[in-house]
C-alpha positions in Angstrom: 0.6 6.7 -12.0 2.2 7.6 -8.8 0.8 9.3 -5.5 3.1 11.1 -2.7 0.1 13.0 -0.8 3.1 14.1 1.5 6.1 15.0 0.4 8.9 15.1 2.4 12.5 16.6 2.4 14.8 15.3 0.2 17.0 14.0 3.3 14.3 11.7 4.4 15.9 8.8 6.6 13.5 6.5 4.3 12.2 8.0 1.3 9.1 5.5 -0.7 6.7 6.5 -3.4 3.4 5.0 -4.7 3.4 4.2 -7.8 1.1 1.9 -10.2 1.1 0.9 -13.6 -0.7 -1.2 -16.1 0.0 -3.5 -19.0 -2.7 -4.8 -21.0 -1.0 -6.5 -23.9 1.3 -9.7 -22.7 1.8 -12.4 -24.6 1.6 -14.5 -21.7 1.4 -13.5 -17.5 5.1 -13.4 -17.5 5.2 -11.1 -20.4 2.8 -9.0 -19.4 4.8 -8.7 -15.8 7.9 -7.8 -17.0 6.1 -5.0 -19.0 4.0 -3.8 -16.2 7.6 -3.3 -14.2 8.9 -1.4 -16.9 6.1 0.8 -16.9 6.3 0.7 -13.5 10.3 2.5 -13.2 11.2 -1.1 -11.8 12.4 -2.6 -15.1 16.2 -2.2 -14.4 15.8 -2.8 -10.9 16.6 -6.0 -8.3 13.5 -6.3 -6.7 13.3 -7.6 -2.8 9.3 -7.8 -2.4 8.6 -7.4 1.8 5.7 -8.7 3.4 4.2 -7.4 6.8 2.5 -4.1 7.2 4.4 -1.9 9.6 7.5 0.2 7.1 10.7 1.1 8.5 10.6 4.0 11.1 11.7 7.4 9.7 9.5 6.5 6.3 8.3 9.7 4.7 6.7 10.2 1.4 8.7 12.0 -1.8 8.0 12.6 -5.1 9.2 9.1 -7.5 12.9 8.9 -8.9 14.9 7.6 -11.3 16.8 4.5 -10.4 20.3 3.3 -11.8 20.2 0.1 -13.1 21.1 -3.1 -11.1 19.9 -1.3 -8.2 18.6 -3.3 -5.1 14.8 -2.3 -3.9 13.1 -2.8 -1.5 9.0 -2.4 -2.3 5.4 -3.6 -1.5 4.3 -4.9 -4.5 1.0 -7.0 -5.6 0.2 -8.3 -9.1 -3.6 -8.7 -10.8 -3.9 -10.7 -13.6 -6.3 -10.7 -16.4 -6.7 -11.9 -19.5 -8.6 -11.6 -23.5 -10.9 -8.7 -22.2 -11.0 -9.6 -18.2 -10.6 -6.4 -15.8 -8.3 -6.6 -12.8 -7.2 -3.8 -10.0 -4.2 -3.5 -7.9 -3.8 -1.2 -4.9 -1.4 -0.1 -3.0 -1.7 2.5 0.6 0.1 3.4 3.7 -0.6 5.7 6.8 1.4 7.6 8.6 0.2 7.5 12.3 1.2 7.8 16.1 1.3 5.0 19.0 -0.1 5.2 22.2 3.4 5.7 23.5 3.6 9.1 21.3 6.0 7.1 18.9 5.3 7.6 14.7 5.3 5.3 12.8 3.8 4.1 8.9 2.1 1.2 8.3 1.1 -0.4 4.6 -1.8 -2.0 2.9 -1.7 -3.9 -0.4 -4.5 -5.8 -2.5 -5.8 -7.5 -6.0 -9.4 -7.5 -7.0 -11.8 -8.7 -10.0 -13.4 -5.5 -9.1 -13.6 -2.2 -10.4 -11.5 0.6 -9.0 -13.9 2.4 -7.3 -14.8 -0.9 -5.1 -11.1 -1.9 -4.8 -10.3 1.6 -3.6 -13.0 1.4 -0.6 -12.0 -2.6 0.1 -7.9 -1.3 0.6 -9.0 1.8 2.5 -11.0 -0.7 4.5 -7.9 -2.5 4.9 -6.0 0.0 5.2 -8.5 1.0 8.9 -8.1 -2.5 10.4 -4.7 -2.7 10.4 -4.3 0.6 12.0 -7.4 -0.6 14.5 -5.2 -3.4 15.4 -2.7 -1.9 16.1 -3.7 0.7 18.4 -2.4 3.0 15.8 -3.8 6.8 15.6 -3.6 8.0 11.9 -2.1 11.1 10.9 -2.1 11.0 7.5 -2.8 8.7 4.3 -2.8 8.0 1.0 -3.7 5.7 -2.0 -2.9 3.9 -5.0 -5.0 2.0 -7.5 -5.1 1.2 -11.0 -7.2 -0.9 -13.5 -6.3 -2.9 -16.3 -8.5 -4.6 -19.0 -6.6 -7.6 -21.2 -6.5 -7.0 -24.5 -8.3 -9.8 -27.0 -6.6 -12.8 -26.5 -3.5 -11.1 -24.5 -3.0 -11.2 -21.0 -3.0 -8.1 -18.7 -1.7 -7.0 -15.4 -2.1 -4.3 -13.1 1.0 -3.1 -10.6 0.7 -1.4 -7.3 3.8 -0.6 -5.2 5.3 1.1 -2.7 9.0 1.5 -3.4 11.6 2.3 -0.9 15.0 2.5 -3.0 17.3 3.5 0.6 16.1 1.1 3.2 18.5 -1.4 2.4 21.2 1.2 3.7 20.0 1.3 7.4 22.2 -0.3 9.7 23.1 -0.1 13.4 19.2 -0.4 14.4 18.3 2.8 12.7 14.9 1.9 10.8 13.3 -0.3 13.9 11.9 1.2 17.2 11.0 0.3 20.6 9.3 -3.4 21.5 5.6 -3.0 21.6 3.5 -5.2 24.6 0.6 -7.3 22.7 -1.9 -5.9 25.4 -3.5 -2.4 26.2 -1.0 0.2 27.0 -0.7 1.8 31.2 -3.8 4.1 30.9 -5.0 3.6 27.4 -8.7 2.4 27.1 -9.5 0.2 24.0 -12.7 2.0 23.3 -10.8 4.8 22.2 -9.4 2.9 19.0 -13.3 3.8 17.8 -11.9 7.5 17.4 -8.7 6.6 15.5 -9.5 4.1 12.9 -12.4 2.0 13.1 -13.2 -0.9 11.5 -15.2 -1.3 9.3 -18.4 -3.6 9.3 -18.0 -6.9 8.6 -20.4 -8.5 5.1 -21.1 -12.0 5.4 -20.8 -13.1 1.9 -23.7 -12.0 0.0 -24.7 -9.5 2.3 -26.1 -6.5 0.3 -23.6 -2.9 0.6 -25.5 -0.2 2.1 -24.8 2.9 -0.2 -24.9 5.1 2.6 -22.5 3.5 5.0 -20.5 6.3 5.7 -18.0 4.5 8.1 -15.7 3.3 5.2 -15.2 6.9 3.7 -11.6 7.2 5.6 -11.6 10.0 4.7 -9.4 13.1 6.7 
C-alpha cells in the first residue's frame, strides 16, 4: 500500500512516498522482516532509518518508484510485531505546513500499536497534531499511512510503515536545511493562536474511557 495525497513534480528537490506493507507468514521476526521489506520495494535497498520529525526542506510528495539495487535510502521506518494469530499496526504520516516566519516546511510522525487500524490511525493523527502544536507549525496539508497484519498460526508477522526519501542523500552545500529557529514565541506571534493551527489533542489518563464524540482528533482538512 502506498499514499502520496500530493503529488508533486517530478523535479522535486526531495521526492518521498508512503508506503506500507505487511507480512504475516515469517518463520521467525527476522524472517518475517526481511519479507515485509520486500513487499515493501526496500528489499534491494541500503536502508539509513532517520529519527526526528522535521524532513529535509524542499520535501514534496510523488507517486512510489522503482529503486536500483544497492541503492542508499534514506526513510522513516517503524516495525510491529506479531505472532501465531496476534494483530499488530504500523503507521506512518507527515504534514506539510508553514512557520510563523512564512517559511514551509514538513514534518513526520511514525508509530506501532496492538491496536486495530482504525485506533492506530486516530493515535498517529493525534501524534501527528502535537508535533505540529509544538512546533508552532501551521498545517497545510497531510496525509497517512497504516496497515494491519495478523500472524499466521504459529508464524510470526510484521507490519511496515515508511516514508522513503530515495534523493536526500544527494543534498549538499546546505540545500535541504533552513534558517535557525528561537525555542521561544516569535516577535508578534501569540501562543493562543497555535489553538487554530493544530491543536492537541486531550490528554487520557490511562483507563480513562474515549468519548465517541470527541470531535477534536478528526484532523481532518
Amino acid at each position: 500500500m502506498f499514499s502520496a495525497a500530493s503529488p508533486s513534480r517530478p523535479t522535486a528537490e526531495c521526492p518521498g512516498w508512503l508506503m506500507t506493507a505487511v507480512a504475516p507468514w515469517g518463520e521467525n521476526e527476522v524472517d518475517a522482516y526481511d519479507q515485509g521489506l520486500v513487499e515493501l520495494g526496500l528489499g534491494d535497498s541500503r536502508l539509513i532509518r532517520v529519527e526526528g520529525a522535521m524532513l529535509p526542506m524542499g520535501f514534496s510528495a510523488v507517486p512510489p518508484e522503482d529503486l536500483p539495487m544497492g541503492s542508499l535510502v534514506e526513510c522513516h521506518l517503524v516495525v510491529a510485531n506479531a505472532y501465531d494469530g496476534s494483530t499488530a499496526c504500523a503507521g506512518v504520516a507527515w504534514a506539510s505546513a508553514t512557520t510563523p516566519e512564512g517559511d514551509e516546511c514538513a514534518i513526520v510522525a511514525t508509530l506501532t500499536t496492538e491496536l486495530d487500524y482504525e485506533e492506530t490511525e486516530l493515535l498517529l493523527k493525534r501524534n501527528l497534531q502535537r508535533r505540529l502544536a509544538s512546533r508552532d507549525l501551521e498545517v497545510t496539508g497531510f496525509d497517512v499511512a497504516v496497515d494491519e497484519v495478523t500472524a499466521g498460526p504459529d508464524h510470526h508477522g510484521v507490519a511496515i510503515a515508511a516514508l522513503i526519501m530515495p534523493n536526500s542523500l544527494n543534498f549538499g552545500g546546505g540545500r535541504g536545511t533552513g534558517r535557525t529557529r528561537s525555542r521561544g514565541a516569535s516577535p508578534g506571534f501569540q501562543k493562543a493562536e497555535i489553538a487554530h493551527k493544530a491543536p492537541a489533542a486531550k490528554a487520557m489518563r490511562p483507563g480513562a474511557r474515549r468519548q465517541q464524540d470527541d470531535s477534536g482528533t478528526d484532523f481532518s482538512m
